[in-house]
N, C-alpha and C positions, 0 to 999 in steps of 0.2 A: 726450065726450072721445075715444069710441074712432073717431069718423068722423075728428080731424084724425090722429088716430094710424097711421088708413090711406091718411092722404094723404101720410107722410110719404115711405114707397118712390116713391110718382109723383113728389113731388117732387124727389129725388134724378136719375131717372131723365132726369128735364128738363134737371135741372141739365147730367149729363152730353152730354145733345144738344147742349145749348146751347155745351158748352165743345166739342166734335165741330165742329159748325158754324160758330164762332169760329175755330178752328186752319186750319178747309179756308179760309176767307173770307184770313188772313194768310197762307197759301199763296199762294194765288190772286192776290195784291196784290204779293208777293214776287217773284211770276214775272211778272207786267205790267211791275213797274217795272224790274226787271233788260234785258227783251227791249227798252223804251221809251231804258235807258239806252246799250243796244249799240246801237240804230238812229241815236240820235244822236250818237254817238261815232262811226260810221262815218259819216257828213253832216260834222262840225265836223273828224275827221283831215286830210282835204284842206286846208281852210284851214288848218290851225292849220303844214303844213309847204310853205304858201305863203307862209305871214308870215314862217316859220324862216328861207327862201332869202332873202328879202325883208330879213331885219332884217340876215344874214351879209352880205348884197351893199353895203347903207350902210352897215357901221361897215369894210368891206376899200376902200372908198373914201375 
């Protein structure tokens, strides 16, 4: 009994990595998707205010 009893502080301690390493990992995924979602937002702005001129110029016709 007193071996699992000393494996309980390790396992805590794991615990805690594991939630450390978790947090950094959704960081990391946070910051890809955010820089992924401005890159292509600045790709699709151009079109998106060639179709605006585009749709202004057939409905003033």
């Amino acid at each position: 009994m007193e071996i699992f009893e000393s494996l309980i502080p390790v396992g805590i301690v794991l615990l805690c990595i594991a939630g450390v390493v978790a947090l950094g990992a959704m960081a990391y995924l946070f910051i890809t998707l955010t820089k992924s979602m401005k890159e292509t937002f600045e790709k699709v702005d151009p079109l998106v205010v060639e179709a605006k001129s585009l749709l202004l110029n057939v409905s003033i016709r």
